[in-house]
N, C-alpha and C positions, 0 to 999 in steps of 0.2 A: 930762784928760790920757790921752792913749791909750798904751798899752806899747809900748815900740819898745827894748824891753831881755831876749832871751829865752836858755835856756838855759844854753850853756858860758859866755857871757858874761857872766850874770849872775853865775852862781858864782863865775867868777872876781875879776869887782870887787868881792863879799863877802867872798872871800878876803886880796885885796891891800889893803882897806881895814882889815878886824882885823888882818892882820899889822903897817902902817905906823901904825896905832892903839898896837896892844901895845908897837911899838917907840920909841913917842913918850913912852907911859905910865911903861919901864923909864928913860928918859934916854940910850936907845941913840943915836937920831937926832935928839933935838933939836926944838924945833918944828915944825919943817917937816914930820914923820911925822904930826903932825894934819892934814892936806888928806887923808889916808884916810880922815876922814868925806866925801868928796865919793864915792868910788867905792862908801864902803857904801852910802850913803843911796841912790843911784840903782840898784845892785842889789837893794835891799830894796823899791823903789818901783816897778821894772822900767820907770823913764821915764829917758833923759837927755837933758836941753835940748840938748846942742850935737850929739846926734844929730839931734834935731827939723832941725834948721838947717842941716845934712848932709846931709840925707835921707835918712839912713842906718836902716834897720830891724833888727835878727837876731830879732826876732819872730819863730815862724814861725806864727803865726798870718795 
């Protein structure tokens, strides 16, 4: 797996994934607030498949 996950962007989907995590956690949003494991995992991993498939890179490597 090559990175193709760099930066602002990365933070940010660590961000938005413990927030929709914490708010799944409290009973704010309901299940559907657990799919923010999808945007941590890929910021934490600094890979996302559907970029791969996009072609899409913010590496700046």
């Amino acid at each position: 797996m090559k990175s193709n996950v760099g930066g602002m962007d990365r933070m940010l989907r660590i961000l938005v994934g413990l927030v929709l995590i914490g708010l799944a956690a409290t009973g704010t949003v309901g299940v559907w607030g657990w799919i923010g494991v999808v945007p941590l995992a890929t910021g934490l991993f600094k890979f996302c498949p559907a970029y791969t498939v996009l072609g899409i890179n913010s590496c700046s490597k």
